[in-house]
ChimeraX commands (.cxc) that place a marker at each C-alpha (Angstrom):
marker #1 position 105.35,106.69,100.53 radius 0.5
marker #1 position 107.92,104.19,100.37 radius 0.5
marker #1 position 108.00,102.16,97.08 radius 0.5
marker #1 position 110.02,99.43,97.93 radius 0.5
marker #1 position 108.70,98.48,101.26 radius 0.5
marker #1 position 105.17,98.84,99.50 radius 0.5
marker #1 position 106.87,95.84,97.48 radius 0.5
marker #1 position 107.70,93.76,100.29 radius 0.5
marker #1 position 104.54,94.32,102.07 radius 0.5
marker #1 position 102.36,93.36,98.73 radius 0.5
marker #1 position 104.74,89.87,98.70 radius 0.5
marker #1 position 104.35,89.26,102.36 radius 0.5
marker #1 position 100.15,89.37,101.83 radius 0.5
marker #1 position 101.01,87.17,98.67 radius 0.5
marker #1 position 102.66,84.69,100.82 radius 0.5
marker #1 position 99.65,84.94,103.17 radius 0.5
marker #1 position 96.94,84.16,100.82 radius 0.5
marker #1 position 99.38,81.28,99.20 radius 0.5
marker #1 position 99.04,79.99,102.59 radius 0.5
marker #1 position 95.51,80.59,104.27 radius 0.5
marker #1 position 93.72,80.68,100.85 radius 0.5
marker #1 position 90.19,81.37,101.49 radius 0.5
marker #1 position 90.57,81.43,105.27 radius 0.5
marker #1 position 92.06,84.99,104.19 radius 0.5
marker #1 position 89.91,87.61,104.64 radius 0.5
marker #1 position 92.07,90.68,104.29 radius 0.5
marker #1 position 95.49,91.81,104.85 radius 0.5
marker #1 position 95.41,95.80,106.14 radius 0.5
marker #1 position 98.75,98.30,106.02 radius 0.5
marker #1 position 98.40,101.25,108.12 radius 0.5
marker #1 position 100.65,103.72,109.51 radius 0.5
marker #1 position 103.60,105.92,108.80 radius 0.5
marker #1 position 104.95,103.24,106.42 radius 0.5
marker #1 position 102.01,104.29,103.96 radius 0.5
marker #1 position 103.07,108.49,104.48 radius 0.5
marker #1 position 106.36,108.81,104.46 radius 0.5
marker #1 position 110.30,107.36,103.20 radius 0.5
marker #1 position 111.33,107.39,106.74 radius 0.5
marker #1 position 109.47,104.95,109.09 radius 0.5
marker #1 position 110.53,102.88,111.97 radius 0.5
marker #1 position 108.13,99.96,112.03 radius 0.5
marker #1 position 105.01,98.67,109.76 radius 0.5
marker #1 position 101.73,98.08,111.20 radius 0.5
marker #1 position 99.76,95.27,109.24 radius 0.5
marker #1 position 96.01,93.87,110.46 radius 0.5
marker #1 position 95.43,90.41,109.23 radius 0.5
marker #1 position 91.80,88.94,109.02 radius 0.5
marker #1 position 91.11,85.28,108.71 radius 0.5
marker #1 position 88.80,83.04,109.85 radius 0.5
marker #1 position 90.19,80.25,112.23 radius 0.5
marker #1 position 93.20,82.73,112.46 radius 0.5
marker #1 position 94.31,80.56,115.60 radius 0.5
marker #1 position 95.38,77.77,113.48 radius 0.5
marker #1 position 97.36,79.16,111.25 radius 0.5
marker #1 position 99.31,82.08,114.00 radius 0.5
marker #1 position 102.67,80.58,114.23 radius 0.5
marker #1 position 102.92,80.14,110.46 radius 0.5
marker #1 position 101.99,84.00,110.18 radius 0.5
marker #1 position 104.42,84.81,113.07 radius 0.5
marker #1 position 107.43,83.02,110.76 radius 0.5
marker #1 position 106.16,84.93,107.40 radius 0.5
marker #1 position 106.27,88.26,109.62 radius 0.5
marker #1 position 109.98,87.11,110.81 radius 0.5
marker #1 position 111.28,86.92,107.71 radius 0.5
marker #1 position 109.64,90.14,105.98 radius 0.5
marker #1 position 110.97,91.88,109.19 radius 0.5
marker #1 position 114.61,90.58,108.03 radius 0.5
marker #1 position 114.12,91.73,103.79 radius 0.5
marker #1 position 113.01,95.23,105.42 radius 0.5
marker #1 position 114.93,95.85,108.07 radius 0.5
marker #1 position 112.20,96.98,110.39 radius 0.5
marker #1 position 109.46,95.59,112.80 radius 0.5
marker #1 position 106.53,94.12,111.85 radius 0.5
marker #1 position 103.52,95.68,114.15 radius 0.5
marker #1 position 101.04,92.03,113.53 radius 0.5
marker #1 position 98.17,91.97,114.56 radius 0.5
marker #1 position 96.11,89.08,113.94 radius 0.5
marker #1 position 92.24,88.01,114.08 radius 0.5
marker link #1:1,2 radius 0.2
marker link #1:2,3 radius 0.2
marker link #1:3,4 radius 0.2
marker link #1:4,5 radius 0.2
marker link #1:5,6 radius 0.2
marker link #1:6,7 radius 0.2
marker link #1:7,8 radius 0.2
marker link #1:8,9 radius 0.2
marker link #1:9,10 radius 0.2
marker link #1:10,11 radius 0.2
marker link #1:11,12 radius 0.2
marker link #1:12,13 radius 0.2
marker link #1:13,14 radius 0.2
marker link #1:14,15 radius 0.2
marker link #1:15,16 radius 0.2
marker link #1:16,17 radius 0.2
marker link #1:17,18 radius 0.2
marker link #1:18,19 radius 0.2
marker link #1:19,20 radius 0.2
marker link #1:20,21 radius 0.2
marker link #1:21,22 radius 0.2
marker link #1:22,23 radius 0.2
marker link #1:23,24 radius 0.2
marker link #1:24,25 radius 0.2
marker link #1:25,26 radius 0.2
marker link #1:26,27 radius 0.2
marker link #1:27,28 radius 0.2
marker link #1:28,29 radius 0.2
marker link #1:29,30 radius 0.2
marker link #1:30,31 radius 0.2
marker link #1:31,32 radius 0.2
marker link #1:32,33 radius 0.2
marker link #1:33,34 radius 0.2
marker link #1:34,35 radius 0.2
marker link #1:35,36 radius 0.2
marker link #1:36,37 radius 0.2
marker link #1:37,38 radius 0.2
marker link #1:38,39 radius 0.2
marker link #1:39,40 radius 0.2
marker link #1:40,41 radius 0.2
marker link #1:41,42 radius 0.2
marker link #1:42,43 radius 0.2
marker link #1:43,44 radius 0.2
marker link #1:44,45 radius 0.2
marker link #1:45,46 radius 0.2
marker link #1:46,47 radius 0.2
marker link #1:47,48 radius 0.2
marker link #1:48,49 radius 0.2
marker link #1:49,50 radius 0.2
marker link #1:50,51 radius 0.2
marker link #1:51,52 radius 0.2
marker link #1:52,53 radius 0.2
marker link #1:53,54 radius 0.2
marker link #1:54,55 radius 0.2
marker link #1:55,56 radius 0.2
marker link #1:56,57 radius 0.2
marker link #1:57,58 radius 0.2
marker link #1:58,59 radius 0.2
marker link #1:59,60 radius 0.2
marker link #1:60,61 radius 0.2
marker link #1:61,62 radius 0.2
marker link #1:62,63 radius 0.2
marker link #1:63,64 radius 0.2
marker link #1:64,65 radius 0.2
marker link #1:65,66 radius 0.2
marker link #1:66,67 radius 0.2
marker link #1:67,68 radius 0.2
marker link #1:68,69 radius 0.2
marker link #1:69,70 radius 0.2
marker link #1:70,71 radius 0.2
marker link #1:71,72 radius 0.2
marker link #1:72,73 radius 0.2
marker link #1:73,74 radius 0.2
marker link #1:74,75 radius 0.2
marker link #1:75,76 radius 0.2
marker link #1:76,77 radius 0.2
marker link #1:77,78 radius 0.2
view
């Protein structure tokens, strides 16, 4: 497992429950990000109830967590 993108993933859901609040349902991390110290993209499941309105604010979160880790963020959203 790799501590310090565990980090970065536990601020990015932060920053999405600062900004969907109880619209949030759950943030899931999956994949080889959760197995190993050498992975080449995270996959993250958000849940949220009108997840429409809020999809270009998650898109820029994702952007810029993709930039502190250096890899691509696998989103997907519903």
């Amino acid at each position: 497992m790799n501590r310090e993108a565990i980090l970065k993933l536990q601020e990015f859901a932060g920053e999405l429950k600062s900004m969907l609040g109880d619209d949030l349902i759950t943030v899931i991390i999956f994949g080889s990000v959760l197995k190993s110290k050498n992975f080449d993209d995270v996959d993250v499941l958000v849940i949220a109830k009108n997840s429409q309105k809020y999809m270009e604010k998650i898109r820029r979160i994702r952007l810029k967590y993709r930039k502190k880790m250096g890899r691509f963020i696998d989103l997907n959203i519903t």
